[in-house]
N, C-alpha and C positions, 0 to 999 in steps of 0.2 A: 780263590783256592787253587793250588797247585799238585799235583802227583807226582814225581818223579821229573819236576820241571817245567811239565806241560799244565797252561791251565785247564780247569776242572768248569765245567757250566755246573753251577749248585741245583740248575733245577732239573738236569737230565737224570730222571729214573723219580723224577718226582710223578706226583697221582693228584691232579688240579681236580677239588671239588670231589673226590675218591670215584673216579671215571676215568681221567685221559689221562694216561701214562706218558710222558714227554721218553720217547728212548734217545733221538741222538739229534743235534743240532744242522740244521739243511741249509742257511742263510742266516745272515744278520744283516740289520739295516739301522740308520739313527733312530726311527721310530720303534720298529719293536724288531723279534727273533724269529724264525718258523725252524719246528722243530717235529722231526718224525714222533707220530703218536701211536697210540694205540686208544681205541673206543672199549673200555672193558667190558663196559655193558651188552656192545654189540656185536664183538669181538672185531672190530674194522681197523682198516687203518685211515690214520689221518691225519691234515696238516694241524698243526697249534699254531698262531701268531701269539705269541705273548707281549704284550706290549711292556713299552720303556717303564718300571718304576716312579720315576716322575709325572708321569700322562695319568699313571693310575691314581696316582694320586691326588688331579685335579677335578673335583667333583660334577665341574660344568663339560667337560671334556668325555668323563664315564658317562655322564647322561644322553651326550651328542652322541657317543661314539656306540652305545645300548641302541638309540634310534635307527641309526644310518644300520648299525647292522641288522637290524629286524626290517628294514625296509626290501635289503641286500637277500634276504633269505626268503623272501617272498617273492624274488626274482627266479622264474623258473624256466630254464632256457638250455638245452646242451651245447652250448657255444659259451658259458658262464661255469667259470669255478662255484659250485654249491658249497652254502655259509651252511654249517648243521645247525650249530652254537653258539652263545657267549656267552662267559659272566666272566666273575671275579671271584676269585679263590680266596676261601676266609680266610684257612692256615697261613699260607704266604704274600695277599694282599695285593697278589700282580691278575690283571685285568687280561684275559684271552680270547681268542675266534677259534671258532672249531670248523674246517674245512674241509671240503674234497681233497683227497691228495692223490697230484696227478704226474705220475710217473715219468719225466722228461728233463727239457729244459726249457728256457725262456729264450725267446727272439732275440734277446741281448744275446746270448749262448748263442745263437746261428748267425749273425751277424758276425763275432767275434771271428766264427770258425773260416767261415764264405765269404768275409769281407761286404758283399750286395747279390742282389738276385735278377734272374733276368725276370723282365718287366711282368710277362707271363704267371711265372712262377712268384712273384709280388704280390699280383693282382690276386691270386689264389691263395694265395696268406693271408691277407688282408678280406679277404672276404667271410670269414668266420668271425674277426673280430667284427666286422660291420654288424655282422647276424647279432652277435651277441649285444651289441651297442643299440640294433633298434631295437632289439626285446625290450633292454632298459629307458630306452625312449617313450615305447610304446604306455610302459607302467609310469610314468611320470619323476622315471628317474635319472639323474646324469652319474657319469662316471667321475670327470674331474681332473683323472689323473692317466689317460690313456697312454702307453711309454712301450717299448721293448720291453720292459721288465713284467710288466702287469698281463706278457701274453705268452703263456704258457703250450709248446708241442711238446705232446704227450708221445711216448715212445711208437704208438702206433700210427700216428698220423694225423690224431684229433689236435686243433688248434680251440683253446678256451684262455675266456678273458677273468682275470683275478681281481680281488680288491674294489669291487662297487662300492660307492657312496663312503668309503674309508678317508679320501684324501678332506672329502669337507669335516668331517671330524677333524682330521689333523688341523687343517686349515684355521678352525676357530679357537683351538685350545689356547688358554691363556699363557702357558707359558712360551718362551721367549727361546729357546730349544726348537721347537716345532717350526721356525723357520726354515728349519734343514728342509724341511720335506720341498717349499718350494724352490730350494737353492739348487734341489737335484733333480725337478723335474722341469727346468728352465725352459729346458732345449723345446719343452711340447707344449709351453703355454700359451693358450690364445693371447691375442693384445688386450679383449676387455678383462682378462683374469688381471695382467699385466698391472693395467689402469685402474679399473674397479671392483675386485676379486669377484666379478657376477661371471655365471655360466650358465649357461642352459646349453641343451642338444648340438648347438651349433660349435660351442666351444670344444661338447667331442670330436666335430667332424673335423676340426681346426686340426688337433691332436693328433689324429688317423689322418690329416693327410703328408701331416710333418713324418707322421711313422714310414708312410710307402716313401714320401723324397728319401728317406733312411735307406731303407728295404733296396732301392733302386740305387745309390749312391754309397751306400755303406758307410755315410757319418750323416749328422743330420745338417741343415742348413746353415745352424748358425755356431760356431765353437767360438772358446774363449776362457780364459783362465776365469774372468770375472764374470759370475753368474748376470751379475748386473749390465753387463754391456750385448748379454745373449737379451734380455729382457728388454731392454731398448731395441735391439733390431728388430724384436717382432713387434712392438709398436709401429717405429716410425719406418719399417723397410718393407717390400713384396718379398715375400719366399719366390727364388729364382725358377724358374724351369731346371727339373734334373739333369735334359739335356744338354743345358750350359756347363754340366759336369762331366757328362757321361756322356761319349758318343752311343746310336741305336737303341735311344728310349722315343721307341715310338708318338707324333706330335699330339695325339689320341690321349695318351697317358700322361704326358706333361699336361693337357688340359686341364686333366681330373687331378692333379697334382694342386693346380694355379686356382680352380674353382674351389680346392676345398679347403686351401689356406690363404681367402680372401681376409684382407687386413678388416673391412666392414661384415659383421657378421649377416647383415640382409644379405650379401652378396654370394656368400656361399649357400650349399643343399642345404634345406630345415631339418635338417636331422639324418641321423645315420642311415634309415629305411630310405630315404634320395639320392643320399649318397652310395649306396648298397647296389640300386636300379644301375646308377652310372657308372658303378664296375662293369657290372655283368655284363653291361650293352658295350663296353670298350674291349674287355676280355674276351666275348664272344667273338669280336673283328680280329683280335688278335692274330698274326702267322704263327705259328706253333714253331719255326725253327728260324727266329731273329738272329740271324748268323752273328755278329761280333759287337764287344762293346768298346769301347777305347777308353782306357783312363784319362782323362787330362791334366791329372794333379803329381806329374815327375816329383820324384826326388833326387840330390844328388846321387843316392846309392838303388836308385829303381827308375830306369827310366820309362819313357810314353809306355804302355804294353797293350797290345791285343791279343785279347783271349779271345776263342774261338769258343762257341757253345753251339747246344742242338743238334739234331739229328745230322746235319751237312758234317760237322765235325768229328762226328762218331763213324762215316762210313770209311772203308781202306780204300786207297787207291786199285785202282783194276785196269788194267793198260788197254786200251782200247784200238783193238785190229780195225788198220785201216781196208777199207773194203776199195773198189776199182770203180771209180764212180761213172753213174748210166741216167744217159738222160738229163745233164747238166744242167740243160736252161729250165727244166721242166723242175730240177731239185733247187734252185738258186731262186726259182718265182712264188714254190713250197716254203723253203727256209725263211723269204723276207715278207711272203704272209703269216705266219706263224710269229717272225720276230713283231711283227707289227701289232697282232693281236696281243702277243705277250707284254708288250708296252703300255696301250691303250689299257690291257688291262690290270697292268700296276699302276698306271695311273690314276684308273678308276679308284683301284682299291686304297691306293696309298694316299692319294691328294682330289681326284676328281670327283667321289661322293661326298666330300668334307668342305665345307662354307664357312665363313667367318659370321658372327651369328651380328644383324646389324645394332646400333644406338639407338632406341626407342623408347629411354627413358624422358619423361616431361613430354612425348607427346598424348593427344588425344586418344583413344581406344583405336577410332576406326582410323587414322594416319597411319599409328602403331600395326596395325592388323595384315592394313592395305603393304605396308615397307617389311615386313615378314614375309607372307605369302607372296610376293613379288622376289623374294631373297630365297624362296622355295622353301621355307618352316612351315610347320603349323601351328596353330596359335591357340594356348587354351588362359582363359580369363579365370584368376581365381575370382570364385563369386562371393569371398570374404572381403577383402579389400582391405583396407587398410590406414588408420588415421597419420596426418603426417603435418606438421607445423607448417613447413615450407610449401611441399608441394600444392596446388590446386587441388580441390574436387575434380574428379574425372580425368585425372595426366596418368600417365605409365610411373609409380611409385618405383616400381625395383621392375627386373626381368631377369629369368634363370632360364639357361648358360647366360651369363654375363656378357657386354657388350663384348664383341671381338674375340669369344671364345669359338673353335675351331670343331663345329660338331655334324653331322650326314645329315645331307640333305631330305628335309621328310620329317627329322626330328621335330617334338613340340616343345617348342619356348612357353612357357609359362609367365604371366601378364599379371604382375599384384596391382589394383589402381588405387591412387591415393583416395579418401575420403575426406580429405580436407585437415581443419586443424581438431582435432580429438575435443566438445568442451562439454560442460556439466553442469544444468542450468542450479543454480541453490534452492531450497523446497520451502517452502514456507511452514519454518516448525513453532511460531510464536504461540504461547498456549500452551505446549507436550511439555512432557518433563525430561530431562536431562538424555534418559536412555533410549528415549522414545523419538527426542533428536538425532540423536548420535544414529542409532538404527535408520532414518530415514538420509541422513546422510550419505551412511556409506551405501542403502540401498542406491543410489544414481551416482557412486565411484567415487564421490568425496568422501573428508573423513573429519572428523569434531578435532579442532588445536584446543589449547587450552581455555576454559572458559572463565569470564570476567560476571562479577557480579553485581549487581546494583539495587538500590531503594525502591518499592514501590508497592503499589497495591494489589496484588496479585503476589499469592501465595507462594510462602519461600518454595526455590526449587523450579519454579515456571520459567521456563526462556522466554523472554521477553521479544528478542529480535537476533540477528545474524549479522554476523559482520565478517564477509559484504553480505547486504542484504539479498531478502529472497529475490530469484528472478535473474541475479547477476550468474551469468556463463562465464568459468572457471575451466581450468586445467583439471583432469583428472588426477583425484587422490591430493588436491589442494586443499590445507587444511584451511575451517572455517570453525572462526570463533563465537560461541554460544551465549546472548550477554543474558544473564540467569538472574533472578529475582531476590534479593537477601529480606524481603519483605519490606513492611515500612519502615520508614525511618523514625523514630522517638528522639525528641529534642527537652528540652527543659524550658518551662513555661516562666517569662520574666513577672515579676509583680510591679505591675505599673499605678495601682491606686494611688490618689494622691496626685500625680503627676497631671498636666496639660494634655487636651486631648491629640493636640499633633505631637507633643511630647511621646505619650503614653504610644501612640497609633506608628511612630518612626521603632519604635522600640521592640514593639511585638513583630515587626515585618524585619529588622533585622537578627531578629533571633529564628526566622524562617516560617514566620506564621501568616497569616494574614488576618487583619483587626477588621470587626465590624462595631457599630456604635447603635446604640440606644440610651438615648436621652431622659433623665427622671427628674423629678424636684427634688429640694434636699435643702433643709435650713440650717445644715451644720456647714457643707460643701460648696466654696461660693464656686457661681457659673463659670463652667466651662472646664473644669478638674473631675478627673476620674474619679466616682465615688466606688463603683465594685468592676468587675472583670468577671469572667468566667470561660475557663477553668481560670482559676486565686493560681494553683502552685504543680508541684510536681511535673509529669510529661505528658506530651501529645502528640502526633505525627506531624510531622514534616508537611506544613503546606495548610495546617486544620485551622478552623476560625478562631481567634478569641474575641469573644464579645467583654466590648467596653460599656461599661455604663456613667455617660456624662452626667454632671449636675447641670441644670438649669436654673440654680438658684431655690430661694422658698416659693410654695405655689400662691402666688399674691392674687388676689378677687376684689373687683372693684364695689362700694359698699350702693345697691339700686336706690334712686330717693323713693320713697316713699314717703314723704310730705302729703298732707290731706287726708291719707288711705286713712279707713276701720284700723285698727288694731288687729283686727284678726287677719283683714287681708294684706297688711303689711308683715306680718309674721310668718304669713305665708310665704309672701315675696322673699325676703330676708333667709329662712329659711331654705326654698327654693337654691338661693345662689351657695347654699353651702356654709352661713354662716350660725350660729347660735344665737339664741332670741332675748332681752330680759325687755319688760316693761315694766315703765313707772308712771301709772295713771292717778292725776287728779281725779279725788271723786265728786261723783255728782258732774260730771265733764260727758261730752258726746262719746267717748272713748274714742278721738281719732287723733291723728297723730302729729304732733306739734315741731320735733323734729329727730334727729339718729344721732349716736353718738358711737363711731366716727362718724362725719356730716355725708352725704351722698357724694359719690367718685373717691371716694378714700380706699385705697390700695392696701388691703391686710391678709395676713392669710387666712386661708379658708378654716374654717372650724373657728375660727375668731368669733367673740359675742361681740352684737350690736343692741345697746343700750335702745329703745324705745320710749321718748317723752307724748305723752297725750294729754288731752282735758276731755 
């Protein structure tokens, strides 16, 4: 929308939420707008960020972007722009932060105007952002996006840092837009954002130190039309010393320059609160009137220049009456003790209290200790330590000031020692049920992968075993697979009756059973053919018996003689063996028995009659 030619912002003089009155627009950026507000409710004033239309409208991006700023506003700090607010406006659908609004400009804005600062005057800039960067440390927060632009001087003289935990919101949004953000904040990315988009504390301190090479230099380290080629140098290059740029950047301040945009982030301070210590203690040494800087970067139309700064430059010349000099030898032995002292003690100050800090990485504790204090440090052992693939147990893992950085004599080097290779023995979860694994997993820093399931007797859902199994020492947060029980297995029972017992017995073992036998008589079933089975049909588990029942043929009984016996005691007999009795006595005969019909050893089956002849 236009007026008279000029565009119109549709939402200045809007009422977000019927509270914050947007009056006039203060910046714009890819990502969102900041626009002077008004608090109606409170009657204040204050910054609005409204963000891009398109952000607002990615629902994973307003729920990141809700968090990061609720995190941001619990950040309480006067070194930090205060978050009031956020939400999202029903009427118009556009997603906003409700801010401190702080009366000023932005470091980008003082750089622009002063070109760089002297080193002094850097360190003393930089040291509110640090304040404000270890609050957010201290909360377990990163910044992300540390820049000239994110540091706000306020017209009185307060320095506050802007935009906490905002940039990882941008960062994760889904669309394909929000790459601007990292295209424009190139210049100040660590190498592991570069590599692996990860930060923590260290990657601020990365950020703040690229800001002070700025600060001290007036551009930052690395330029270039192509965002891309700024991103490869701080991968694969060292951020220079400033005073490769600039003559009269004290070797003090190039240290802290070189330490805190170490390419390996162990190498640099753990956090802003280390790096915060290592201003003060450099600024504190500081001379208050670093007479000149020298540009070294001519151009055809500006050549070399030195500028003159500090107090020396500020004073008028004053002509100086020569007096009638008395006592010559006496003022010439004065003058070249004095100039002697004054040497000695720029010496002292500029180079002779300052050592190269030595190499004691990979040795032992006490090597380490003894090659410090012999180099005049002192030496403090963190008593946390450190796991480390490479390194030995017991070797100097890292050491802070870094090998060959240039720090006073006295100072303490600080000693991390390796603890070896980090490992995580597996527990033995066989028996728990799924979450009761997985819980004891991650209780010793592994974590449950995907789990496989298997047959068995043990109820569905029961972990059976681990794979690797228990016992085995792993990498932390390696995942370990859970082999889980799908209970038994149900197979379909073959019907083998009929068939031969190796027949019958191959048949049920290749259906996955295993066959037992028992043997029966059977006049129908000749020997050696399956007459029953059990289970006949349907299923059974995997592995379960089926019993076979072989025939033996009919149960055949040999017929006892009983030739001569009584009658009675040969019916007994006969009877006895299981067979049925008939006689047929002559009368008037002894009643004994004459002979059987079948004859004695005759093979019949049982329950057969035997005929009995007597007289």
């Amino acid at each position: 929308m236009t007026a008279g030619g000029v565009a119109v912002d549709p939402l200045v003089g809007r009422l977000l939420d019927g509270r914050y009155r947007l009056e006039r627009t203060i910046a714009r950026g890819g990502m969102a707008t900041v626009y002077l507000g008004t608090d109606t409710r409170l009657d204040r004033v204050v910054a609005v960020k409204v963000l891009r239309a398109s952000l607002a409208e990615d629902p994973e991006f307003v729920e990141r972007f809700t968090r990061e700023a609720r995190s941001a506003a619990r950040l309480s700090s006067p070194d930090v722009v205060a978050v009031f607010d956020q939400g999202k406006d029903a009427a118009s659908g556009v997603a906003y932060l409700v801010m401190e609004h702080v009366r000023g400009h932005t470091v980008r804005d003082v750089l622009r105007e002063r070109g760089r600062l002297p080193a002094a005057q850097a360190l003393a800039l930089l040291e509110p952002v640090l304040r404000a960067l270890a609050a957010a440390h201290a909360a377990g927060l990163v910044h992300r996006d540390v820049k000239p632009e994110n540091v706000l001087v306020a017209d009185d003289g307060r320095v506050k840092v802007a935009d906490f935990g905002l940039a990882r919101a941008f960062q994760t949004s889904s669309l394909t837009a929000t790459t601007g953000v990292l295209l424009g904040t190139v210049a100040y990315l660590a190498p592991e954002q570069v590599e692996h988009g990860s930060a923590d504390p260290r990657t601020d301190v990365y950020a703040a130190g690229v800001v002070l090479w700025e600060l001290l230099t007036g551009t930052p380290p690395y330029e270039s039309e192509s965002p891309l080629s700024v991103a490869y140098r701080h991968v694969h290059e060292d951020v220079p010393p400033p005073g490769d740029v600039v003559d009269g950047v004290p070797p003090a301040v190039d240290d802290l320059v070189l330490r805190a945009t170490r390419r390996d982030p162990a190498a640099r301070p753990v956090d802003a609160g280390a790096f915060l210590a290592e201003v003060r203690a450099v600024l504190a040494d500081l001379p208050e009137d670093h007479d000149t800087v020298v540009v070294r970067r001519p151009t055809p139309t500006q050549p070399t220049l030195v500028v003159p700064r500090g107090p020396a430059a500020a004073r008028p010349h004053r002509p100086v009456k020569r007096r009638r000099r008395k006592k010559p030898l006496i003022w010439t032995l004065v003058v070249l003790l004095l100039a002697a002292a004054a040497l000695g003690g720029g010496w002292y100050l500029g180079t002779g209290r300052y050592a190269d800090v030595p190499d004691v990485v990979r040795a032992d504790e006490t090597t380490a200790t003894s090659t410090l204090q012999a180099a005049g440090f002192a030496v403090r052992v963190d008593p946390a330590g450190r796991t480390d693939e490479l390194v030995p147990a017991g070797q100097v893992l890292e050491q802070s000031p870094d090998r060959g950085s240039r720090v006073r004599r006295g100072a303490t080097v600080t000693l991390v020692l390796s603890l070896g290779p980090d490992r995580r023995v597996v527990p033995d979860v066989a028996g728990q049920d799924v979450a009761a694994a997985t819980a004891a997993l991650e209780g010793v820093g592994l974590r449950a992968g995907p789990a496989t399931e298997e047959f068995s007797d043990q109820p569905v859902g029961t972990v059976l075993r681990t794979e690797p199994p228990a016992g085995e020492p792993l990498r932390p947060d390696t995942p370990v697979t859970l082999v889980v029980s799908r209970g038994l297995e149900m197979l379909p029972v073959p019907d083998v009756v009929g068939r031969s017992q190796a027949d019958a017995g191959r048949a049920v073992e290749d259906a996955g059973f295993t066959s037992g036998v028992r043997e029966v008589f059977s006049d129908d079933v000749p020997r050696g053919q399956v007459v029953a089975q059990e289970p006949r049909s349907g299923t059974a588990p995997r592995g379960s018996r089926v019993t076979l029942s072989v025939s033996k043929g009919p149960d055949l009984v040999a017929v006892p003689d009983v030739g001569g016996q009584p009658n009675a005691e040969a019916e007994a007999t006969l009877r006895g063996a299981g067979f049925e009795v008939r006689i047929i006595d002559v009368p008037a005969g002894p009643d004994r028995v004459l002979r059987t019909d079948p004859g004695p050893g005759s093979e019949i089956k049982r329950g057969s009659t035997v005929t009995i002849y007597s007289f």
